[in-house]
N, CA, C and O of each residue as an XYZ file, in Angstrom:
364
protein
N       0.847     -1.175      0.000
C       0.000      0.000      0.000
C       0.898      1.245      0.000
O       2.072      1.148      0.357
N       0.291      2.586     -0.451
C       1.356      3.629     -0.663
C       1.141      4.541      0.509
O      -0.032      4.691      0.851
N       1.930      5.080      1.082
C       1.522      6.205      1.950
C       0.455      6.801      1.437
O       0.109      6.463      0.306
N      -0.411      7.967      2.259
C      -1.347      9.048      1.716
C      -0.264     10.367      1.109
O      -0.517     11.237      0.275
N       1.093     10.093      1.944
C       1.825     11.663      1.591
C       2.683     11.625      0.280
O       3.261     12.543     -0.303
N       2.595     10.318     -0.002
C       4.209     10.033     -0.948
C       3.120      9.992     -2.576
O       1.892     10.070     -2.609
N       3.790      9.891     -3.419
C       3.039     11.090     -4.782
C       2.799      9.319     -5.399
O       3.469      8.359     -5.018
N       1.761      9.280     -6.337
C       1.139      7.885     -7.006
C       1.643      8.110     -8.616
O       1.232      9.001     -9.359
N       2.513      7.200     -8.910
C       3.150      7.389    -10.410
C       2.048      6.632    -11.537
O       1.778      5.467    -11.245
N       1.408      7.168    -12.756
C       1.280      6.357    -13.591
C       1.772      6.627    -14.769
O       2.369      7.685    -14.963
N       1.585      5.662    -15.782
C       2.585      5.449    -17.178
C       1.729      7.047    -17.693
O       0.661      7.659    -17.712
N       3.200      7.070    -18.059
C       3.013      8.771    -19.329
C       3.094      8.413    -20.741
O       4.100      8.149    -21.400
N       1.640      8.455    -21.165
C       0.919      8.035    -22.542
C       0.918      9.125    -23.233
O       0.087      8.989    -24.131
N       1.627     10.566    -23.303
C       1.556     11.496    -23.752
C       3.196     11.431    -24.951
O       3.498     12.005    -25.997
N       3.800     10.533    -24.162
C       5.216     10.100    -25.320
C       5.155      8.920    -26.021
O       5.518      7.808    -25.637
N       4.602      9.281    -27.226
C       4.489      8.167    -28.153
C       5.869      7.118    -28.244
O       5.715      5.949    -28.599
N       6.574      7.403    -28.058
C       7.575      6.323    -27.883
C       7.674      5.271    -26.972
O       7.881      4.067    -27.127
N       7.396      6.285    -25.541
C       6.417      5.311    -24.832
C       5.522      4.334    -24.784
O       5.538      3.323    -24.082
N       4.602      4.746    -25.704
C       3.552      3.852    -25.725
C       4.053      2.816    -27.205
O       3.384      1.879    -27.640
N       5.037      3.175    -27.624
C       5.384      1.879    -28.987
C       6.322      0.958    -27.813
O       5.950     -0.211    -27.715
N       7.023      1.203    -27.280
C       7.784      0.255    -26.073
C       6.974     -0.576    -25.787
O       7.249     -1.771    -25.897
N       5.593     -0.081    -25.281
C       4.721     -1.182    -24.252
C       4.093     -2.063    -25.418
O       3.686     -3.201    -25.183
N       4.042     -1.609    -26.429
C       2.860     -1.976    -27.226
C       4.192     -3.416    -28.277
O       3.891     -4.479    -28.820
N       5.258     -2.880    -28.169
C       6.163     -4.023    -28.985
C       6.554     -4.899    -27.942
O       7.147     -5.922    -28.285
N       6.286     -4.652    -26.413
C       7.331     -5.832    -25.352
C       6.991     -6.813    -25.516
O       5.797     -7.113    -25.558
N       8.037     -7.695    -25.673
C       7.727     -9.526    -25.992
C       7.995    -10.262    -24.843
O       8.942     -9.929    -24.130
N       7.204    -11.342    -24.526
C       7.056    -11.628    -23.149
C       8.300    -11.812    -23.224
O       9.139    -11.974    -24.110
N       8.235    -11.719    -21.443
C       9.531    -11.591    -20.386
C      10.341    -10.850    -20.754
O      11.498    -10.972    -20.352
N       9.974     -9.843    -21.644
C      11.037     -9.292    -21.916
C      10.996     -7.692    -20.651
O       9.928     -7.392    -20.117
N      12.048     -7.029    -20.426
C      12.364     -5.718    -19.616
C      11.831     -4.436    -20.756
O      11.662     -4.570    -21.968
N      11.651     -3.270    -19.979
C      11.774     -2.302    -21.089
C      11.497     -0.996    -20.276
O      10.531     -1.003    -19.512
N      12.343      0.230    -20.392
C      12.155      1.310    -19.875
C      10.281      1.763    -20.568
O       9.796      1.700    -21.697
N       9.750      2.170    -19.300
C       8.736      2.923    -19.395
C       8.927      4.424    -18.353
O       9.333      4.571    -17.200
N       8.364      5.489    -19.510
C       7.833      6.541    -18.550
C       6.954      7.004    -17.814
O       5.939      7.317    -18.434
N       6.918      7.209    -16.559
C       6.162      7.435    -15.879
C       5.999      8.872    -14.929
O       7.100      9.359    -14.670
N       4.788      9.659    -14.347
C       4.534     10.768    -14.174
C       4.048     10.460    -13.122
O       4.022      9.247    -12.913
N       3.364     11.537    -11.834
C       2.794     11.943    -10.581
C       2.059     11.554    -10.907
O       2.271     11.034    -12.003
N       0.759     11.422    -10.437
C      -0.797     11.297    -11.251
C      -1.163     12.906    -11.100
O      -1.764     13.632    -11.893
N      -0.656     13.174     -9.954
C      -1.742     14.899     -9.930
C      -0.585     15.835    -10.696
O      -0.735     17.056    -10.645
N       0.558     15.284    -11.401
C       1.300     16.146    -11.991
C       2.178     15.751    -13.359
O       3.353     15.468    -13.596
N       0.585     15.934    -14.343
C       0.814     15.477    -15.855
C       1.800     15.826    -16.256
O       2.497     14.993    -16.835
N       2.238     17.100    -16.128
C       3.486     17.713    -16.952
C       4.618     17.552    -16.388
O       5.667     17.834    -16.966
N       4.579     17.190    -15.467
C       6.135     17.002    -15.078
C       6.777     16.298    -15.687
O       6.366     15.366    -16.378
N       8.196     16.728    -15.481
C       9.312     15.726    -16.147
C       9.171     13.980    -15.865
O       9.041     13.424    -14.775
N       9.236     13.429    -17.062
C       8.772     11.789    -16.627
C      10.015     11.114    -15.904
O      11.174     11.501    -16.056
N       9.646     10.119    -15.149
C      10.686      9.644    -14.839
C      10.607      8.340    -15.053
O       9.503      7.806    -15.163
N      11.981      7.501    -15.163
C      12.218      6.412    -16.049
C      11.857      5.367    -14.929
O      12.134      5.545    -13.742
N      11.134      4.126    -15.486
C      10.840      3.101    -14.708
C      11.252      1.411    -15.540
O      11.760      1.397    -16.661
N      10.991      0.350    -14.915
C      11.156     -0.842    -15.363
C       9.697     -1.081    -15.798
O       8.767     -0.814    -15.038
N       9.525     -1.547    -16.932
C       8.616     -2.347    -17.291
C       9.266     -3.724    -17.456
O      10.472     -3.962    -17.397
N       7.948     -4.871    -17.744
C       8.403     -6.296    -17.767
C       7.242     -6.946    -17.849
O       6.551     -7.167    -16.854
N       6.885     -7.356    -19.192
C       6.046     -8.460    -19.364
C       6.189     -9.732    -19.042
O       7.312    -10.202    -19.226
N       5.073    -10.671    -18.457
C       5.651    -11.665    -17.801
C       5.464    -12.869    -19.034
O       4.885    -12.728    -20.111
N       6.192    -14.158    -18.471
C       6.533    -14.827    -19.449
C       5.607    -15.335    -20.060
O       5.843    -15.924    -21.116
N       4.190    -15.232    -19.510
C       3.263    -15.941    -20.598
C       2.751    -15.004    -21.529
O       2.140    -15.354    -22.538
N       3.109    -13.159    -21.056
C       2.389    -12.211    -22.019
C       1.392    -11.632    -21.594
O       1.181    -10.520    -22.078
N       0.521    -12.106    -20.655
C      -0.334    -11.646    -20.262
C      -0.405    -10.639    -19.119
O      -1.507    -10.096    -19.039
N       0.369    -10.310    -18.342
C       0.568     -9.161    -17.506
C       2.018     -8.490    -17.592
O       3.087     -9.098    -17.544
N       1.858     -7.302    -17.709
C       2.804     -5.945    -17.623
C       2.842     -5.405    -16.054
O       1.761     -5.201    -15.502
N       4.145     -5.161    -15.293
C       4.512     -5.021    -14.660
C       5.386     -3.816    -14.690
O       6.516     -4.006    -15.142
N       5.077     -2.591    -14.288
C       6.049     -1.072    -13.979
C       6.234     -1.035    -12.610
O       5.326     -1.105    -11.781
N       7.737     -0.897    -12.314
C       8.277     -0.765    -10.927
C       8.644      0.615    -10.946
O       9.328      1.068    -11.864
N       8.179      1.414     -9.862
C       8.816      2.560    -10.040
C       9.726      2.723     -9.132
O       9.221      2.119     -8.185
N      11.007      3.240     -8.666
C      11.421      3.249     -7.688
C      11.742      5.407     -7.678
O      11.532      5.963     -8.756
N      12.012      5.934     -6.968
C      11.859      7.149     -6.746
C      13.475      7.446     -6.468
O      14.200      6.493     -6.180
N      14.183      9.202     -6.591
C      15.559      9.007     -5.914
C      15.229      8.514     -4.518
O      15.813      7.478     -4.201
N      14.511      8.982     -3.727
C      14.361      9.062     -2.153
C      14.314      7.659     -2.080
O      14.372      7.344     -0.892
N      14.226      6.564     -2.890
C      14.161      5.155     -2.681
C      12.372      4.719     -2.778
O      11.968      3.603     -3.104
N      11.516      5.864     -2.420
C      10.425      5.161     -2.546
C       9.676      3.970     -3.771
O       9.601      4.213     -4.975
N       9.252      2.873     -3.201
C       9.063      1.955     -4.889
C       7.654      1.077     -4.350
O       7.334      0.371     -3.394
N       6.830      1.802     -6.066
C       5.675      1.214     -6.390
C       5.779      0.564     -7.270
O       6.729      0.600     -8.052
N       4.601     -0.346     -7.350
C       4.552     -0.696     -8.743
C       3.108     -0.981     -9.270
O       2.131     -0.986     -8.521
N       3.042     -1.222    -10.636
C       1.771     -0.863    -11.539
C       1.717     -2.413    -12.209
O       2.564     -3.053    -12.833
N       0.114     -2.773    -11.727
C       0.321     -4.235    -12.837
C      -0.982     -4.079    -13.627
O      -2.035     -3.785    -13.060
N      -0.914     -4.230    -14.608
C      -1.874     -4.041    -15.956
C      -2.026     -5.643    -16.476
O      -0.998     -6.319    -16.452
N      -3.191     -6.223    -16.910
C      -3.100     -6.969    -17.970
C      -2.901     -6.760    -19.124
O      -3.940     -6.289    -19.588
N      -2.073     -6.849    -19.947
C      -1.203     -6.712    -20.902
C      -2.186     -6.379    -22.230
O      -1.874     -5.505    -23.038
N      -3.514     -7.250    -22.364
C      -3.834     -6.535    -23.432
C      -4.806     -5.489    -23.338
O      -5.364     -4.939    -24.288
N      -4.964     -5.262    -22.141
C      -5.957     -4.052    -21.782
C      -4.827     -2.832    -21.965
O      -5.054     -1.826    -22.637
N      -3.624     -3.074    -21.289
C      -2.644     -1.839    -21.538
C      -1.880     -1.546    -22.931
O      -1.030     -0.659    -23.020
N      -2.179     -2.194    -23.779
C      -1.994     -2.338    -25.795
C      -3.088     -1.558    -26.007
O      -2.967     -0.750    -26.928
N      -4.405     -1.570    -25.258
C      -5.383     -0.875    -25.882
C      -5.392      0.834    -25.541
O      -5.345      1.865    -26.213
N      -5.477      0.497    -24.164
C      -5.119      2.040    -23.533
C      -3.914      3.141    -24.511
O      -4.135      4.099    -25.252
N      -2.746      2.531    -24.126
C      -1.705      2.751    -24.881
C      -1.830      3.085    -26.673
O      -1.389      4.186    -27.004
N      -2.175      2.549    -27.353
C      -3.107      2.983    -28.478
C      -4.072      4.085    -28.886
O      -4.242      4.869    -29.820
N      -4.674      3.721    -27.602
C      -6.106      5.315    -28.044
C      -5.445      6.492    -27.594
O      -5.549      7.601    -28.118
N      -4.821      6.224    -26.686
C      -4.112      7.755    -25.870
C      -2.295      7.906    -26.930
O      -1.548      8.881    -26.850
N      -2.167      7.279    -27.365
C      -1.035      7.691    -28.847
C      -1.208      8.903    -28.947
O      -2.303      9.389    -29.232
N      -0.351      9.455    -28.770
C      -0.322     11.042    -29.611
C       0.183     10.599    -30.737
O       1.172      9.881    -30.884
N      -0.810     11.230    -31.864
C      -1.034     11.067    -33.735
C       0.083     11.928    -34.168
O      -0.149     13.020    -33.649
N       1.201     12.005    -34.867
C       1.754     12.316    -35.478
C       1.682     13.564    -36.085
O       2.517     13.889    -36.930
């Protein structure tokens, strides 16, 4: 569980590069994802572990913070291909 004081990271779908990372990871494979505050879209992203697990079906983002704080984010994998998709920034 996260503190109430310490800040809640989710994936930053606003960098299309981002979202081609999640959308190409082959199971078990690692892969930098970016990630943001939730109450602070614009901020500078900060770099996290992604990791699909070996059957493919769940995505895993660890975030760890400088201060050491570490969450993490688990998605089923093809719900987060879809997300990741509609929220694409178009070219």
């Amino acid at each position: 569980m996260t503190p109430s004081y310490s800040l809640t990271y989710v994936i930053n779908f606003r960098d299309s590069s981002n979202c081609s990372r999640i959308q190409n990871a082959q199971p078990g494979e690692e892969t930098l994802v970016l990630v943001h505050p939730e109450q602070e879209p614009l901020a500078d992203p900060l770099g996290a572990k992604g990791t699909r697990s070996q059957d493919g079906a769940l995505f895993v983002v660890e975030i760890t913070t400088a201060d050491g704080t570490h969450q993490s984010l688990e998605w089923e994998y093809q719900l987060l291909q879809l997300v990741s998709q509609v929220l694409q920034p178009r070219p």
